[in-house]
C-alpha positions as CSV (number, residue, x, y, z in Angstrom):
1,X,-35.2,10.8,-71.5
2,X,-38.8,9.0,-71.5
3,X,-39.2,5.9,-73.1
4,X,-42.1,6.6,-75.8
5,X,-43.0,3.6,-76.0
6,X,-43.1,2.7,-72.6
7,X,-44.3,6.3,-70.7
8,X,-41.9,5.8,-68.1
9,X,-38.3,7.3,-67.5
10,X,-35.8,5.2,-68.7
11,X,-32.6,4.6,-66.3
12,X,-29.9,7.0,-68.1
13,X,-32.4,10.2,-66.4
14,X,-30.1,12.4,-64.4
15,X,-32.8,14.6,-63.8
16,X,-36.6,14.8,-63.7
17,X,-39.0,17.9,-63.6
18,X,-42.8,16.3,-63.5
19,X,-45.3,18.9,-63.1
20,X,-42.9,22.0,-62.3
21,X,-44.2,25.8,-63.3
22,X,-43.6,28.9,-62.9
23,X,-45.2,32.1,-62.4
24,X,-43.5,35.0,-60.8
25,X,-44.5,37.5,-58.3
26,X,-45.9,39.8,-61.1
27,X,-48.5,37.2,-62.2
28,X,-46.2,36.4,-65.3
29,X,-46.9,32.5,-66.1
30,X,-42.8,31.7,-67.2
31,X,-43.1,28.1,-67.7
32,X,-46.3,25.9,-68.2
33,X,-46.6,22.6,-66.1
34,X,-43.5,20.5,-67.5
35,X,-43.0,16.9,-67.0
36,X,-39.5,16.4,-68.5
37,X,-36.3,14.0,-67.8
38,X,-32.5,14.8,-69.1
39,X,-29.9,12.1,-69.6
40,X,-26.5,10.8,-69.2
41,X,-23.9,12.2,-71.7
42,X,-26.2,14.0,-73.6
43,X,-26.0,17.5,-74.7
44,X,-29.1,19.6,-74.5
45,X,-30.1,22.9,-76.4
46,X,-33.2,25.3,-75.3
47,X,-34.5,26.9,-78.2
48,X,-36.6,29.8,-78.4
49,X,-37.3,33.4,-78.7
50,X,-36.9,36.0,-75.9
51,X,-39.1,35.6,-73.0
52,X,-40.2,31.8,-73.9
53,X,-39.2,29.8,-70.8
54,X,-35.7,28.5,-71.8
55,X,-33.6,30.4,-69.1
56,X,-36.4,30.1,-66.2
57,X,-36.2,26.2,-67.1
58,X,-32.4,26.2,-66.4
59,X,-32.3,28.2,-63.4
60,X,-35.3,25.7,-62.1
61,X,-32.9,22.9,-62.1
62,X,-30.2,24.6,-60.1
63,X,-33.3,25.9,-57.9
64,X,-32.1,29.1,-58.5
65,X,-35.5,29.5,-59.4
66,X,-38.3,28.1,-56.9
67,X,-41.0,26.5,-58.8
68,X,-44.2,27.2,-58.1
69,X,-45.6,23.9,-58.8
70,X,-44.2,20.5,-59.2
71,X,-40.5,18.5,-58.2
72,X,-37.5,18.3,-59.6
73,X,-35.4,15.3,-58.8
74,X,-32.0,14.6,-59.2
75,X,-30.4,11.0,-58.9
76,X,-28.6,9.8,-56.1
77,X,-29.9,13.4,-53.6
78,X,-34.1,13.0,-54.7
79,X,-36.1,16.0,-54.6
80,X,-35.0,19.2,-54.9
81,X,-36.0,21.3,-51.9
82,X,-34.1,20.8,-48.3
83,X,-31.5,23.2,-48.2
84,X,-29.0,20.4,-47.6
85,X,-29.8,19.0,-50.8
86,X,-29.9,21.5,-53.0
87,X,-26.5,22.7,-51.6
88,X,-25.0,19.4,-52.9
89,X,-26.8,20.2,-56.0
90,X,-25.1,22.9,-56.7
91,X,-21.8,21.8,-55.5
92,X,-21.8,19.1,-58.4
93,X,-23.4,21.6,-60.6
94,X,-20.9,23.6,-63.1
95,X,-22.7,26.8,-64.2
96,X,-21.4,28.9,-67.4
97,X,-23.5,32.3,-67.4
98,X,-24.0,34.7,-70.6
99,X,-22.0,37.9,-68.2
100,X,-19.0,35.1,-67.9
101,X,-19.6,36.1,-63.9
102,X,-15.5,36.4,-63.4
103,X,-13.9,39.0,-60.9
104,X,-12.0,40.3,-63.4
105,X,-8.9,42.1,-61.2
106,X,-8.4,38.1,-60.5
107,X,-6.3,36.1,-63.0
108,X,-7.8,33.2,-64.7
109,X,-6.3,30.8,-62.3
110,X,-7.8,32.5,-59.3
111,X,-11.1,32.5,-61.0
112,X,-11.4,28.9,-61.8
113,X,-10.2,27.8,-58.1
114,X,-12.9,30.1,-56.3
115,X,-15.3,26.8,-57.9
116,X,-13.3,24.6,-55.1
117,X,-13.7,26.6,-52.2
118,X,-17.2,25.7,-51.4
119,X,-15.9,22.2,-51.2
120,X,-13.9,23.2,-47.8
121,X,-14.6,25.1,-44.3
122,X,-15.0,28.5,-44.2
123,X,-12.0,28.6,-42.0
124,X,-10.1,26.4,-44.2
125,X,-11.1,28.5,-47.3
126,X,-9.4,31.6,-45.7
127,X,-5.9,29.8,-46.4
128,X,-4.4,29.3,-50.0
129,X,-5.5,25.9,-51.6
130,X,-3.5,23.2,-51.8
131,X,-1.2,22.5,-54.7
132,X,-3.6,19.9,-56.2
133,X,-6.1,22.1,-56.6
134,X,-4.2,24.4,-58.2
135,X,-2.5,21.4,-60.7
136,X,-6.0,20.7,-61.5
137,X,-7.2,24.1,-62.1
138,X,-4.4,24.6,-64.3
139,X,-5.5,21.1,-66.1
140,X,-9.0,22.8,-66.5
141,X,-7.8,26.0,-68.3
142,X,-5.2,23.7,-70.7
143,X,-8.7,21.8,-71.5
144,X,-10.0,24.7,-72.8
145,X,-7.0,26.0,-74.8
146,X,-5.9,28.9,-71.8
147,X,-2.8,27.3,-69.8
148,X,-1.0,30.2,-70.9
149,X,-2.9,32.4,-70.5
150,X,-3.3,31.3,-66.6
151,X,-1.4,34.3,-64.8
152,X,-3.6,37.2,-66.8
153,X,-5.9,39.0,-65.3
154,X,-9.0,38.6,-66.7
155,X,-10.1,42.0,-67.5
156,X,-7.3,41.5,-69.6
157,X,-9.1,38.9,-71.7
158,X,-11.1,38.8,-74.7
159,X,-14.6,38.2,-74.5
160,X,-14.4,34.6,-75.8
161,X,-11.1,33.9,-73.6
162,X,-13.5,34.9,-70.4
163,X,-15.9,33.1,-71.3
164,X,-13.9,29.7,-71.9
165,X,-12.4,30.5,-68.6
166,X,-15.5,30.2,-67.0
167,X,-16.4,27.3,-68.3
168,X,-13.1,26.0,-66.9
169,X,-14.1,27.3,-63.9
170,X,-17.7,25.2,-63.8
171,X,-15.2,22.1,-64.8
172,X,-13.0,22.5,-62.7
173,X,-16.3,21.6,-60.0
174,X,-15.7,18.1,-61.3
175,X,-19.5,18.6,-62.0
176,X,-22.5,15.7,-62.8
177,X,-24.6,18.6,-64.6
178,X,-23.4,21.6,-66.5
179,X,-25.7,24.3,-67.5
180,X,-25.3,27.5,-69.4
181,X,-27.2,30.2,-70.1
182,X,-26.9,31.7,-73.0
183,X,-23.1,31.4,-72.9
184,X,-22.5,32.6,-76.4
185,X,-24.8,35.5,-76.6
186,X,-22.7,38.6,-76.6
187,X,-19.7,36.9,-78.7
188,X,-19.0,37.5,-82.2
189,X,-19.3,33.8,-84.5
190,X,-16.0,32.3,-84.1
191,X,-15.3,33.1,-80.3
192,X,-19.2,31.4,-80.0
193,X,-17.9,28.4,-82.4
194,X,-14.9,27.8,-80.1
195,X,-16.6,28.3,-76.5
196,X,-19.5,25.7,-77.8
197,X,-17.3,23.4,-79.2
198,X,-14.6,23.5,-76.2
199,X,-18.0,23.0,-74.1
200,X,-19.4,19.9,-75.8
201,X,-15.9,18.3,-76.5
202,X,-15.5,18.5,-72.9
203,X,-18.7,16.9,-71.7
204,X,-18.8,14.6,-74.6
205,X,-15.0,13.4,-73.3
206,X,-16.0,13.4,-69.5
207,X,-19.6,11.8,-70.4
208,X,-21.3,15.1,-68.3
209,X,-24.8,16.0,-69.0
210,X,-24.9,19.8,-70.2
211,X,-28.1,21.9,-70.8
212,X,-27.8,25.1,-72.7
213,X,-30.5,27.9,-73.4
214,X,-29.4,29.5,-76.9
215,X,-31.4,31.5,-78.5
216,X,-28.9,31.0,-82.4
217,X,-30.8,27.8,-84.4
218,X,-27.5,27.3,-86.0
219,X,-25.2,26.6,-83.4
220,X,-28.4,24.6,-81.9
221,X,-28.6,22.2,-84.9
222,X,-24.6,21.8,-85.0
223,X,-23.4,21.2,-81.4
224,X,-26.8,19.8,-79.9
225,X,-27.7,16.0,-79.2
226,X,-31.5,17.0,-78.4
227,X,-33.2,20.1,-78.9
228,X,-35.6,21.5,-76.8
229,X,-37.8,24.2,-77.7
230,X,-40.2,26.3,-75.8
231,X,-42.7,29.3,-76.7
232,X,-44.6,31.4,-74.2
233,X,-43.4,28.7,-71.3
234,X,-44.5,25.7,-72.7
235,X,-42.1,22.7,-74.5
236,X,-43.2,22.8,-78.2
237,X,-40.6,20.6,-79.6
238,X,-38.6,18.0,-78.2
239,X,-36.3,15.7,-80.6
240,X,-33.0,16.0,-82.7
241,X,-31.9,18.5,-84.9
242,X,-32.6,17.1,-88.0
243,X,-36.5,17.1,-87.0
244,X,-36.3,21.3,-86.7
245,X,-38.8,21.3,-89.8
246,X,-40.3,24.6,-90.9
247,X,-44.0,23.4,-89.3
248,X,-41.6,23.2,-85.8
249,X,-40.2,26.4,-86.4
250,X,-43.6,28.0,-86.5
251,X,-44.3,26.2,-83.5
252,X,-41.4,27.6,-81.2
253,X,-41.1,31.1,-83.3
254,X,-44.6,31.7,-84.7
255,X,-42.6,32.9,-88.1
């Protein structure tokens, strides 16, 4: 986070965007010039309408967005932008998408392990992973209330159940960063209550960073540490919860 007293970025940053934007191919300006850090242990909610920024600002920090201007930098690996680095990026990145992204004629066990392959050969990949990795995927899903549920395939799944697999799936990594895009946003209110609180109990317990884009200002004032909000891709807000007054909410929703 920056120090306001100081200016400067205090030592807890993870991860630093200074100056990054965004405008795609269409001329569409998706996020303003942002100078913004993230920190240790801290659990981070994008706010905002449709179309403000929040899931281009994600995808920016997994570079599965390019920027057009600016850096992002990432401690211990620098700058985002040699394809070497942002591969180890994204092998300590967990990433928990709105479509759950499973292949669902694959159980939930063999959906959390494909998050380990990228961590061997592609020869060594071709062979069955070895029985740690499957104790330890196994560990993941009982974290996220699904051991038994381990040997189903996930088509067979509710909607909530897939989703909490894949965020066993992005745990299972052993990540630094977890981000998630709009993880809750086709679920009905108690499968969103369960896959946000299983998510933040879990980063909260393993001290990981997590950024999340939501677009519901409940669940963002209950499970958030720091909001963040955006309109027309620019940050208009950036504090806690309890400082989401009405004059803010204009701000971020023009309401």
């Amino acid at each position: 986070m920056l120090d306001k007293t100081a200016g400067q970025i205090v030592s807890s940053a993870f991860a630093e965007l200074n100056g990054v934007g965004v405008i795609y191919p269409n001329k569409t300006v998706a996020l303003k010039p942002t100078d913004i850090s993230f920190s240790d242990n801290e659990v981070t909610v994008l706010l905002g309408p449709s179309g403000a920024g929040k899931s281009t600002l994600l995808r920016v920090l997994n570079r599965l967005v390019v920027p057009t201007s600016g850096t992002v930098r990432v401690r211990d690996l620098g700058v985002l932008e040699a394809r070497k680095v942002v591969r180890a990026h994204r092998l300590r990145t967990g990433m928990v998408f709105q479509q759950h992204q499973l292949i669902s004629r694959l159980t939930a066990l063999q959906n959390v392990l494909l998050s380990r392959i990228g961590n061997y050969s592609f020869i060594r990949s071709l062979l069955p992973l070895p029985t740690s990795e499957r104790y330890w995927a196994l560990e993941c899903l009982e974290r996220v209330g699904l051991f038994e549920k381990a040997l189903e395939r996930c088509d067979a799944l509710s909607g909530g159940q897939q989703q909490r697999v894949g965020i066993a799936r992005a745990i299972a990594q052993r990540p630094d960063l977890i981000l998630a895009d709009e993880p809750v946003a086709s679920l009905d209110p108690a499968s969103s209550e369960r896959v946000l609180s299983s998510l933040r109990g879990i980063c909260k317990q393993d001290g990981i960073p997590a950024i999340i884009s939501l677009h519901q200002l409940e669940y963002a004032r209950e499970f958030a540490d720091r909001i963040i909000g955006l309109s027309h891709g620019a940050v208009v807000f950036d504090g806690r919860s309890d400082e989401l007054t009405d004059d803010v909410l204009e701000k971020i929703y023009g309401v």
